[in-house]
CHARMM-style PDB file with segment names, atoms N, HN, CA, C and O in Angstrom:
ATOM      1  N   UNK     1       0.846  -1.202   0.000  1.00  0.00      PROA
ATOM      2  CA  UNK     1       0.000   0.000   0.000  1.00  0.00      PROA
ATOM      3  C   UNK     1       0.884   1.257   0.000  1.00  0.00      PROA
ATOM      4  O   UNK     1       0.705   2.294  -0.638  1.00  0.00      PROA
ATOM      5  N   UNK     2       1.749   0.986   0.740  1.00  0.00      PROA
ATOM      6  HN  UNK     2       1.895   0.143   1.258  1.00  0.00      PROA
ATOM      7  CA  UNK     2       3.360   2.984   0.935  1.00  0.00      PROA
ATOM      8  C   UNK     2       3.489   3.143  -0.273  1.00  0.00      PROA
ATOM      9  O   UNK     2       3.314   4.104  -1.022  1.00  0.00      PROA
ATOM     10  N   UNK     3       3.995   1.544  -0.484  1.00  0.00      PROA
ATOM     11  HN  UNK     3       4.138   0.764   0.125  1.00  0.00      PROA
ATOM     12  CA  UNK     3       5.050   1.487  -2.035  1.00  0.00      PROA
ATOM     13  C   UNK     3       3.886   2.189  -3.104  1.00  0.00      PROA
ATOM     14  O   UNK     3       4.307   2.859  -4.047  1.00  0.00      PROA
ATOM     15  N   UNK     4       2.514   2.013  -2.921  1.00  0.00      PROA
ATOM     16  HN  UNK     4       2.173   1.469  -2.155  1.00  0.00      PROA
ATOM     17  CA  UNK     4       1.690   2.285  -3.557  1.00  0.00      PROA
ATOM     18  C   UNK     4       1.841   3.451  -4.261  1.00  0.00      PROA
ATOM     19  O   UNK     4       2.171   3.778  -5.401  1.00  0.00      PROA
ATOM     20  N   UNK     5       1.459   4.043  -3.119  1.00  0.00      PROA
ATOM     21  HN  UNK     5       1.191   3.778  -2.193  1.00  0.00      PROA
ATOM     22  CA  UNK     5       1.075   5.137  -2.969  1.00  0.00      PROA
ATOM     23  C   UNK     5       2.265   6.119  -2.966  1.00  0.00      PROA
ATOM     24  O   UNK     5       1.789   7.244  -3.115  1.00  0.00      PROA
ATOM     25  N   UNK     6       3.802   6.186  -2.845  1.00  0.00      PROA
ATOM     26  HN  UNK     6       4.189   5.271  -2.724  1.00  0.00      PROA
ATOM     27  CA  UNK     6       4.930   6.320  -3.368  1.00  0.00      PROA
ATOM     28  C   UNK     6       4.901   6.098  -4.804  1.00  0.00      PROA
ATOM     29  O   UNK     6       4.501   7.126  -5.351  1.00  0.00      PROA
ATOM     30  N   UNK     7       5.036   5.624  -5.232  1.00  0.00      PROA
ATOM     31  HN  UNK     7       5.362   4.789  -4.788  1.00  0.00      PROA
ATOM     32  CA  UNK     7       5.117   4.783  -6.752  1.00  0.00      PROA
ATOM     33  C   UNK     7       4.046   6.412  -7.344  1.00  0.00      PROA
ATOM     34  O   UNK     7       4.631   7.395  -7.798  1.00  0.00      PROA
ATOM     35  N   UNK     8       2.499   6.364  -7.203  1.00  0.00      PROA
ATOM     36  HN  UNK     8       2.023   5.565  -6.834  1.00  0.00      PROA
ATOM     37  CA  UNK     8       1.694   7.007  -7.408  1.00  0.00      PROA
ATOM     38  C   UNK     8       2.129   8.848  -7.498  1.00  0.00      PROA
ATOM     39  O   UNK     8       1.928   9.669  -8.393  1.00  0.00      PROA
ATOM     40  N   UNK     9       2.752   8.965  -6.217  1.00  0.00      PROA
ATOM     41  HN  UNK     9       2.915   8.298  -5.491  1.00  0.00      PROA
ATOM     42  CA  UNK     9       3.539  10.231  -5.774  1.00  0.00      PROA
ATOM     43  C   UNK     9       4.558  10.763  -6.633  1.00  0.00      PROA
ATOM     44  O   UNK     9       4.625  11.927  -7.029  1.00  0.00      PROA
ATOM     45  N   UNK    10       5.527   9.607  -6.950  1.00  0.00      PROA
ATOM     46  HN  UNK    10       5.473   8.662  -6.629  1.00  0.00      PROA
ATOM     47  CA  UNK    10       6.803  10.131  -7.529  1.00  0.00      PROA
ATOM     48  C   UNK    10       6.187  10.118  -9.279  1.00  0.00      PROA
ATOM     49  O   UNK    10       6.920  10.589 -10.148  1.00  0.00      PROA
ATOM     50  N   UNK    11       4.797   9.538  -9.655  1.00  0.00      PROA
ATOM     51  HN  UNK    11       4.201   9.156  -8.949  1.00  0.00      PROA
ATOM     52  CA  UNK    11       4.778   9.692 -10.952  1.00  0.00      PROA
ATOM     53  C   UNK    11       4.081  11.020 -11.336  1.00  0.00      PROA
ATOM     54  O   UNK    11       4.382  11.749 -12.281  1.00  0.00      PROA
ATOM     55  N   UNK    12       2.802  11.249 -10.158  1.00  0.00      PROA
ATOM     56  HN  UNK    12       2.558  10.656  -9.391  1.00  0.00      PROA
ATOM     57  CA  UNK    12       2.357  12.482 -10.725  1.00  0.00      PROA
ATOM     58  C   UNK    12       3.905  13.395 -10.644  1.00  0.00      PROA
ATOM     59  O   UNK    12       4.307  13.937 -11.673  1.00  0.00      PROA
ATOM     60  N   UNK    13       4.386  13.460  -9.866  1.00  0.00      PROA
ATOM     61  HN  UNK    13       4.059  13.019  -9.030  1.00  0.00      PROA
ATOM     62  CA  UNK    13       5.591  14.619  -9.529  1.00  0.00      PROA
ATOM     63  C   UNK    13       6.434  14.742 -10.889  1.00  0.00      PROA
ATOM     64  O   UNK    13       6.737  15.850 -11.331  1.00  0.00      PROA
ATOM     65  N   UNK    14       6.755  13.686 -11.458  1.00  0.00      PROA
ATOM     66  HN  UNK    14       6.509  12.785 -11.099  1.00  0.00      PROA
ATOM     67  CA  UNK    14       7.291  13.371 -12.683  1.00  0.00      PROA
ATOM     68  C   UNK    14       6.594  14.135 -13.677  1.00  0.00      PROA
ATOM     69  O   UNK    14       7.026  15.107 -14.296  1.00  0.00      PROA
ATOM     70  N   UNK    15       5.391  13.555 -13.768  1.00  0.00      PROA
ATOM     71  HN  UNK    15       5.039  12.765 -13.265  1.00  0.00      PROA
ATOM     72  CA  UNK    15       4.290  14.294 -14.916  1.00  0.00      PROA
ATOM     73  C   UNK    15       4.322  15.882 -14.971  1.00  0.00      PROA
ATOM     74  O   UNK    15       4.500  16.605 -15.951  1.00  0.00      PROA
ATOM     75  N   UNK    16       4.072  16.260 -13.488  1.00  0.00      PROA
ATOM     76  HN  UNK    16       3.926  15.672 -12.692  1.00  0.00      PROA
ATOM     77  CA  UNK    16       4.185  17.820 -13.251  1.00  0.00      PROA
ATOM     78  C   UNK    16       5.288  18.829 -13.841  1.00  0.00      PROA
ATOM     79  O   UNK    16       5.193  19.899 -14.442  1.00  0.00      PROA
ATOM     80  N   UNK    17       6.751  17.771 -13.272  1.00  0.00      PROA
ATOM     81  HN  UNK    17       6.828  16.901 -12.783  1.00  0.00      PROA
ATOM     82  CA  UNK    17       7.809  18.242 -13.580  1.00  0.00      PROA
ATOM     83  C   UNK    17       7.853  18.972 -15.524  1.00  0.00      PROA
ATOM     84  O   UNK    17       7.957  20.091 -16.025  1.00  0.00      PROA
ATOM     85  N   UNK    18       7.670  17.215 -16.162  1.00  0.00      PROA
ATOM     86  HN  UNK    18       7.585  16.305 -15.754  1.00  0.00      PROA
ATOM     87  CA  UNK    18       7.316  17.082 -17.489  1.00  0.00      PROA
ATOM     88  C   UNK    18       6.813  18.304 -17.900  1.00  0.00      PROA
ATOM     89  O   UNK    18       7.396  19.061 -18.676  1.00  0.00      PROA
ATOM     90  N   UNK    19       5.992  18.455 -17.508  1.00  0.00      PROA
ATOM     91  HN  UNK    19       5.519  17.840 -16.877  1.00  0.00      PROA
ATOM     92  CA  UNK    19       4.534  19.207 -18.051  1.00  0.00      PROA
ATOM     93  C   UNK    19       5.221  20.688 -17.889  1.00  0.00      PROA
ATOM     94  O   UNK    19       5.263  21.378 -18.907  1.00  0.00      PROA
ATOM     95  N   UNK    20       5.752  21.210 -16.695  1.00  0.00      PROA
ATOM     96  HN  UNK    20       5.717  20.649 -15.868  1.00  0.00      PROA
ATOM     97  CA  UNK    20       6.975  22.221 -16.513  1.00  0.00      PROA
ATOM     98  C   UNK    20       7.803  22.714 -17.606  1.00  0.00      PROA
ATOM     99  O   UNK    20       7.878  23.674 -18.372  1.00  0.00      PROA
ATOM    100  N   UNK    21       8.641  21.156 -17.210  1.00  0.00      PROA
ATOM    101  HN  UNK    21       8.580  20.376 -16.588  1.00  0.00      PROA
ATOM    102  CA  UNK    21      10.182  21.913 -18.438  1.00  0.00      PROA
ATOM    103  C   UNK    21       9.487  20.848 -19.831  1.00  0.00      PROA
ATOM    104  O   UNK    21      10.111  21.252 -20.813  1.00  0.00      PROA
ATOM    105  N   UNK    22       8.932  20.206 -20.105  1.00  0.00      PROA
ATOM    106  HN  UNK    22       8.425  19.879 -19.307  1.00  0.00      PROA
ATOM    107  CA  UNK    22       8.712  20.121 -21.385  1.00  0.00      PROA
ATOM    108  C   UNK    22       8.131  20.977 -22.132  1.00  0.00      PROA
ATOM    109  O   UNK    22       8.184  20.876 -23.357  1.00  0.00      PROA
ATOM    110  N   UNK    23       7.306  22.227 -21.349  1.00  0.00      PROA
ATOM    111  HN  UNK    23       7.263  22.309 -20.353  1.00  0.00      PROA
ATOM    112  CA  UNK    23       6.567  23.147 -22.152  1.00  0.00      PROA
ATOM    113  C   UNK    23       7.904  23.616 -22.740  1.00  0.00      PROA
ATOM    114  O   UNK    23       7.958  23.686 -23.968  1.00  0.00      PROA
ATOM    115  N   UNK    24       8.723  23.865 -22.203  1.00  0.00      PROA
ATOM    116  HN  UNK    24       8.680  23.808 -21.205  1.00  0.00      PROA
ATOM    117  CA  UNK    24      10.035  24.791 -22.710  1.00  0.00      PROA
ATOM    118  C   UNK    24      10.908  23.623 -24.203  1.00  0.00      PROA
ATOM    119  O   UNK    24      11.169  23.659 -25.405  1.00  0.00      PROA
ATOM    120  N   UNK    25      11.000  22.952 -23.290  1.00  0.00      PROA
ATOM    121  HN  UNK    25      10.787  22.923 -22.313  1.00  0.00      PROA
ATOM    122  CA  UNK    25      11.805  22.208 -24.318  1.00  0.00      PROA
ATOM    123  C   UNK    25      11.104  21.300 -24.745  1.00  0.00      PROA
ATOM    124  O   UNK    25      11.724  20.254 -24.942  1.00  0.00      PROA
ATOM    125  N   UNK    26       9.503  21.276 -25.083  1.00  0.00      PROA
ATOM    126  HN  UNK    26       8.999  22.125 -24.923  1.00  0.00      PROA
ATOM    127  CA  UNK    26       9.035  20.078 -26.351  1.00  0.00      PROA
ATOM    128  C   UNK    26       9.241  19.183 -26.191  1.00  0.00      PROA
ATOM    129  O   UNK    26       8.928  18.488 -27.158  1.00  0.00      PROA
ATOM    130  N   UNK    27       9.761  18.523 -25.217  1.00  0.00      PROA
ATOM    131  HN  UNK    27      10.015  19.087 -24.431  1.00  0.00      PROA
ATOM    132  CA  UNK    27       9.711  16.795 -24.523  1.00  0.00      PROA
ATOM    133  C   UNK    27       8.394  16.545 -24.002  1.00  0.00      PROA
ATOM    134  O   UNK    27       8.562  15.554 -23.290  1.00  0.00      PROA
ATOM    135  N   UNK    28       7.500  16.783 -23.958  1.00  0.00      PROA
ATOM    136  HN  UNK    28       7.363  17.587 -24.536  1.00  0.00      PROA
ATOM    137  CA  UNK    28       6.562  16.504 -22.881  1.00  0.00      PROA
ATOM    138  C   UNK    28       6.061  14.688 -23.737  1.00  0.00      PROA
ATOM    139  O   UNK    28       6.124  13.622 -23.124  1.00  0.00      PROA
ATOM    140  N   UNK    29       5.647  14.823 -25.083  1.00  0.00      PROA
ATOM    141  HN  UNK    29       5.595  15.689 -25.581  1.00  0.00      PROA
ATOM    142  CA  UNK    29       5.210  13.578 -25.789  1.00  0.00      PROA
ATOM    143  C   UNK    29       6.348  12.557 -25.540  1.00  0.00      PROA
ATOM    144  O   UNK    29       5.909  11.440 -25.264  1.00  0.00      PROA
ATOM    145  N   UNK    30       7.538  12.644 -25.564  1.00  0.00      PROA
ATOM    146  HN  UNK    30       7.895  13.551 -25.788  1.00  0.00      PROA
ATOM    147  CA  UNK    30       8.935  11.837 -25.529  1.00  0.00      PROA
ATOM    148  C   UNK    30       8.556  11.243 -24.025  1.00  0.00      PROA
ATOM    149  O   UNK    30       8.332  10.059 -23.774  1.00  0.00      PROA
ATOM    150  N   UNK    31       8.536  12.480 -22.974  1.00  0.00      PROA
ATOM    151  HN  UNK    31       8.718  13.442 -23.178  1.00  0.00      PROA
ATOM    152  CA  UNK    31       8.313  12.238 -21.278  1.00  0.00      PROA
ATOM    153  C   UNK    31       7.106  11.255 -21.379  1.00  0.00      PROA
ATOM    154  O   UNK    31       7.387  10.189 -20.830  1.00  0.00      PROA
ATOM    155  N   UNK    32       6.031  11.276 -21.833  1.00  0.00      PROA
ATOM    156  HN  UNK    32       5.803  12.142 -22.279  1.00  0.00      PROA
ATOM    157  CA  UNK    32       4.613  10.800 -21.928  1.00  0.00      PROA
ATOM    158  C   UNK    32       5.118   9.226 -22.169  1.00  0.00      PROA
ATOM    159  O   UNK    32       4.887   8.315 -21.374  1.00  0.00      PROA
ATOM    160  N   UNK    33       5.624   9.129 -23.032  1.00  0.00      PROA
ATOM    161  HN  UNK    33       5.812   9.869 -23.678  1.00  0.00      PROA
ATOM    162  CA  UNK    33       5.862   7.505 -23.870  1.00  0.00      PROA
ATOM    163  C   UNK    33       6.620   6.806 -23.208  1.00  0.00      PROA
ATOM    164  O   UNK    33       6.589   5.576 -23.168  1.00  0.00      PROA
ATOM    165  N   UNK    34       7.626   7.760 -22.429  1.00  0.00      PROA
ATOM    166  HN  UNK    34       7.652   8.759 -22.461  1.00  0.00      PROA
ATOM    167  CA  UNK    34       8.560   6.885 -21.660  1.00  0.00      PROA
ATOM    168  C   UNK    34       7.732   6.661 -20.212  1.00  0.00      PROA
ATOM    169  O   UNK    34       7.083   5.618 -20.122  1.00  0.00      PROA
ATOM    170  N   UNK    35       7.727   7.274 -19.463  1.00  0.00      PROA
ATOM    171  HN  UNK    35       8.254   8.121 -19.535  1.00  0.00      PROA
ATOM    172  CA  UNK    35       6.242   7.229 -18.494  1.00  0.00      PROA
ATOM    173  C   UNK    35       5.428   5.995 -18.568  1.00  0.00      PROA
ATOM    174  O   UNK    35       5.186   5.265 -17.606  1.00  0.00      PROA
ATOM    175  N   UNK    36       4.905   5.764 -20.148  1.00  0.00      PROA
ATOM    176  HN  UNK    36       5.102   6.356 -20.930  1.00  0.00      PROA
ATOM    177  CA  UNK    36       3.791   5.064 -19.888  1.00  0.00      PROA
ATOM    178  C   UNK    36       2.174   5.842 -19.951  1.00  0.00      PROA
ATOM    179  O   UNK    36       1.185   5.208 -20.318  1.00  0.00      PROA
ATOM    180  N   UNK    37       2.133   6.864 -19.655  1.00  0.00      PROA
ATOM    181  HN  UNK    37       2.936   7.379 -19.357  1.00  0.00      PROA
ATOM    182  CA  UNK    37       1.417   7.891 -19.503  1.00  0.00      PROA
ATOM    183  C   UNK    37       0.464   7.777 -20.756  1.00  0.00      PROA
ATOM    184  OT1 UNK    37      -0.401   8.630 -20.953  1.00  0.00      PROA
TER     185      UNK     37
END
């Protein structure tokens, strides 16, 4: 259930990040695919 819910945590944080600096640098689809997302 931690690991869960960790796991869950560190991906939105990831996504956010993404969603951040990919606006700048146009990774966000690259971030997405690798993700899984």
């Amino acid at each position: 259930m931690v690991n869960l819910a960790v796991m869950i945590g560190i991906v939105v944080g990831l996504s956010q990040m993404a969603k951040t600096i990919g606006l700048q640098t146009k990774y966000v689809p690259l971030l997405n695919l690798t993700l899984g997302i």
